[in-house]
C-alpha positions in Angstrom: 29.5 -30.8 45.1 31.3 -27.4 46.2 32.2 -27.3 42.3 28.4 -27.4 41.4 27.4 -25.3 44.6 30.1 -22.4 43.3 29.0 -22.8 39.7 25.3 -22.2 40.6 26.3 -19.4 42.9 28.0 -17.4 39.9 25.3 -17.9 37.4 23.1 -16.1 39.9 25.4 -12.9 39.2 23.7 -12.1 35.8 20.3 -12.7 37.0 20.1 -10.8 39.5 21.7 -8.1 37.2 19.2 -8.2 35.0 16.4 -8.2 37.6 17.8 -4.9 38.5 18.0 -3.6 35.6 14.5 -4.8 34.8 12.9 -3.7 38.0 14.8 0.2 37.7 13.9 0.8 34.0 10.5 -0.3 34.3 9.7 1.9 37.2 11.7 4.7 35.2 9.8 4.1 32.2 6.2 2.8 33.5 6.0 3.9 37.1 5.9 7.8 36.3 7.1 10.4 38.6 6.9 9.7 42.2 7.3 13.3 42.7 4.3 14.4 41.1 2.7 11.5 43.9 4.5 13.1 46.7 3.7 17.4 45.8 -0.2 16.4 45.7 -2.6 17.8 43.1 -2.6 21.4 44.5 1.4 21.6 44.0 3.3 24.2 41.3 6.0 23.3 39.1 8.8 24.8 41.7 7.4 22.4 44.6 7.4 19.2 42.2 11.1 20.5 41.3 11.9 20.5 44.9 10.7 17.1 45.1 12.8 15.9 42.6 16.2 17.3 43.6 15.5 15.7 47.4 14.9 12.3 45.8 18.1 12.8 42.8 15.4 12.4 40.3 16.9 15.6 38.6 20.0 13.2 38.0 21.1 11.4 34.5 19.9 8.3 34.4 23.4 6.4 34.8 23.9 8.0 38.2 20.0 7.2 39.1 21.4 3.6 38.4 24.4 3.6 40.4 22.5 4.9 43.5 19.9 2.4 43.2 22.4 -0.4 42.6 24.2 0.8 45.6 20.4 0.5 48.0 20.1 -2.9 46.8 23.5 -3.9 47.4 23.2 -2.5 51.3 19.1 -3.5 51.3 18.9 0.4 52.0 15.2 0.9 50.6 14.7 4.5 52.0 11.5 5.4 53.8 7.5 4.5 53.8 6.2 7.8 51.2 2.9 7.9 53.9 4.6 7.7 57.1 8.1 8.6 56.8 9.5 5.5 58.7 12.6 3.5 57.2 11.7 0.6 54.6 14.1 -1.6 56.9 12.3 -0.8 60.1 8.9 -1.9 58.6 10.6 -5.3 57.4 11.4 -5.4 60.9 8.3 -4.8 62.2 6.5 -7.1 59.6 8.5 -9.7 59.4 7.7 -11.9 62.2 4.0 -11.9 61.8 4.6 -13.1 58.4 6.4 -16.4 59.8 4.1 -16.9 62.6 2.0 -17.7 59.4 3.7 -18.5 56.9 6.5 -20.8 58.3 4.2 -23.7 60.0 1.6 -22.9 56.8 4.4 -23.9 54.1 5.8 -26.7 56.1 2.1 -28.4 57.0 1.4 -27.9 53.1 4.1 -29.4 51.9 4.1 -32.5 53.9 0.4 -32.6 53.3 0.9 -32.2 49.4 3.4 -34.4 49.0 2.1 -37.5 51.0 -1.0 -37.2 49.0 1.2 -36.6 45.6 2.9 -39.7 46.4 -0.3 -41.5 47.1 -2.2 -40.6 43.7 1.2 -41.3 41.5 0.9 -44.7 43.4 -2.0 -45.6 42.5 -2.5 -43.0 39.0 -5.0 -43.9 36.5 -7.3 -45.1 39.2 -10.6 -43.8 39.7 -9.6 -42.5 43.4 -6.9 -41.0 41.1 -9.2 -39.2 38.6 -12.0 -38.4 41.4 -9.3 -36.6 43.3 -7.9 -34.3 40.2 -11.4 -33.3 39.6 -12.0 -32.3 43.4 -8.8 -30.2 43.1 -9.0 -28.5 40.1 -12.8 -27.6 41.2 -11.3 -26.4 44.3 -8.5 -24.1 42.6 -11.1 -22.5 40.2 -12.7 -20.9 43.1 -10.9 -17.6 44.1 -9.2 -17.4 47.1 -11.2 -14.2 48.1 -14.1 -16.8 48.5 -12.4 -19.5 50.9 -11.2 -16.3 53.1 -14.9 -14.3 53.7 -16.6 -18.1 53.9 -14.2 -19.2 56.5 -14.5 -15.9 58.4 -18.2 -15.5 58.4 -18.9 -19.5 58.8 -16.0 -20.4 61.7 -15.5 -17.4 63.1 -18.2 -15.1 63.1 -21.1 -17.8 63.1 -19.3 -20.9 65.2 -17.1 -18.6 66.7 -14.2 -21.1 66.6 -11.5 -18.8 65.7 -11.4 -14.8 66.6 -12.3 -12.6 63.0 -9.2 -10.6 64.2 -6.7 -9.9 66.1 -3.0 -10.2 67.4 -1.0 -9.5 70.0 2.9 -9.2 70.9 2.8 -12.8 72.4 4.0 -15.3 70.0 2.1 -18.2 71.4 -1.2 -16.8 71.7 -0.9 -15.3 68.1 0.1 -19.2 66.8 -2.6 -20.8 69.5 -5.6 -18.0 68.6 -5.1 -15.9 65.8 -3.3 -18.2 63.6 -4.7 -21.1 62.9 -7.1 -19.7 60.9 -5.9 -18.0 58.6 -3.3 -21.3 58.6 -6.8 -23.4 57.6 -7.9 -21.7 55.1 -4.4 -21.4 53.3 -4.0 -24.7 53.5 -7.4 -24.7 51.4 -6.5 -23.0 49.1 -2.9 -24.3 48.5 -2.9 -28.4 49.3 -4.9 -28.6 45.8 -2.7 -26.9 43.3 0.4 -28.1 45.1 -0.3 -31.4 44.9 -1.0 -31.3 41.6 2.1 -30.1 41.2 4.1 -32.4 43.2 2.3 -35.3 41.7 3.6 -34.0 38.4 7.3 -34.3 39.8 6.6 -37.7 41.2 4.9 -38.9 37.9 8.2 -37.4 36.1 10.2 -39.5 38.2 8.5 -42.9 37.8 9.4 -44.1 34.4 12.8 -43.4 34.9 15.2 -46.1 34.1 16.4 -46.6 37.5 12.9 -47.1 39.0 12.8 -49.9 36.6 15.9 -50.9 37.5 14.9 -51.0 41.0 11.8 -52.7 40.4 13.7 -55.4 38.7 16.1 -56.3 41.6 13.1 -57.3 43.8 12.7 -54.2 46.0 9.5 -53.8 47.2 7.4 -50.9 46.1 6.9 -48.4 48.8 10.9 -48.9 49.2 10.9 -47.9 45.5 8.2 -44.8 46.0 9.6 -43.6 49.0 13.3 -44.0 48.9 14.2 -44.0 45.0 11.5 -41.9 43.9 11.0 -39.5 46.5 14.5 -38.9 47.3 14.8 -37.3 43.6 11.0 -35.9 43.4 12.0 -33.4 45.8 15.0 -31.9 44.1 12.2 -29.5 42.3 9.8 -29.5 45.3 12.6 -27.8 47.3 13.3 -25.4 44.9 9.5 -24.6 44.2 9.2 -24.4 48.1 12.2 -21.7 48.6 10.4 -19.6 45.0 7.4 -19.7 47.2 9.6 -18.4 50.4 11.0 -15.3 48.4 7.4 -14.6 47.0 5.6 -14.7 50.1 7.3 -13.1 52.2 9.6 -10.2 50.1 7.0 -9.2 47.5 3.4 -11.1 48.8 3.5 -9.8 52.7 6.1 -7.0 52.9 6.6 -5.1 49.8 3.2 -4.5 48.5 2.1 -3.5 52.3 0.6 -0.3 51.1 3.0 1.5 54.4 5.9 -0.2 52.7 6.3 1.2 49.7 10.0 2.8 49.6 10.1 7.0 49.0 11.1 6.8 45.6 11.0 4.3 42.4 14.8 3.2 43.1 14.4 3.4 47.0 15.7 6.8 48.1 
């Protein structure tokens, strides 16, 4: 196991190398000048200059590399271009009203998903099968954009079960009032595709030669869904649920917060 573990651990090395050398040359190449952003459209060439030397745009590309290299390596991503404040403190800041939603919304989805995944690979080919395949991929050809202004105009604004808005500094009235809606309606949105998905991974798992096996000893057959098969089904759940982490809360509810955006393309 720590053979495997230390084997996965250096194969990351050249990934993440090459998402850093993806991510700097395509804001180098496709992101333009942020100093042109920063002077404004009333700016001269000698401002924009200015600009440029501040941020160590004016240096060869190699050393523009190194010092980005350097940010990631000490998650030093420079400061907000409209506010000033430090990249870092934001994270800070943002960061735990992304859990409050995010952690008991991925852990309720995932439960939820993967009992009903290893309901419908139970009984697959079924009609309550097929009916509920249809109901799901009706549900994820409707934009999310439509789930979030019907559940805010119909449960809050016209019930008034939830608030439309709001938090606070208190961590249980944010995950006791402000919460659970927006908790709702991303369950919505995310039990259909997720099951889909997780039924896939069950379904993958069923023909397998030592479900058979297991089947042929006697064992009865939630001992076989549940044990045998689940116990292996979640090997890529788990790592679906940790992409999902990263996504959400890294790129989904921190870095593309308009305030969050770091000074410069490589984080200066």
């Amino acid at each position: 196991m720590s053979a495997y573990i230390f084997r996965r651990i250096w194969q990351m090395i050249p990934t993440l190398a090459g998402v850093i050398l993806l991510v700097f040359f395509l804001f180098n190449w496709i992101g333009g000048d942020p100093a042109y952003v920063l002077a404004g459209l009333f700016s001269n060439q000698e401002q924009i200059d200015s600009i440029r030397a501040e941020l160590g745009l004016d240096q060869p590309l190699a050393v523009q590399l190194w010092i980005f290299v350097k940010q990631v390596a000490t998650f030093n991503f420079g400061n907000s271009w409209t506010t000033g404040e430090s990249v870092a403190d934001i994270f800070a800041t943002r960061l735990p009203a992304s859990l409050t939603l995010m952690a008991p919304l991925l852990i309720i989805e995932t439960l939820i998903a993967l009992v009903l995944a290893l309901g419908l690979a139970w009984v697959r080919g079924s009609s309550i099968d097929r009916g509920t395949m249809v109901v799901f991929t009706a549900l994820m050809s409707v934009s999310i954009l439509v789930f979030i202004i019907l559940g805010q105009y119909v449960l809050a604004y016209r019930l008034g079960w939830f608030p439309v808005q709001g938090w606070s500094d208190d961590y249980w009235k944010n995950i006791s009032t402000y919460a659970p809606l927006p908790i709702l309606l991303g369950l919505v949105v995310s039990i259909a595709p997720n099951t889909r998905l997780f039924r896939s991974f069950v379904l993958d798992e069923v023909d397998q030669d030592y479900v058979r096996t297991a089947r042929a000893k006697g064992l009865s057959e939630p001992r076989v869904m549940f044990v045998h098969v689940l116990r292996n089904a979640l090997i890529p759940v788990i790592t679906f649920v940790i992409r999902f982490v990263a996504w959400c809360f890294f790129v989904g509810k921190i870095l593309w917060h308009p305030r969050c955006r770091p000074r410069n393309h490589f984080g200066c």
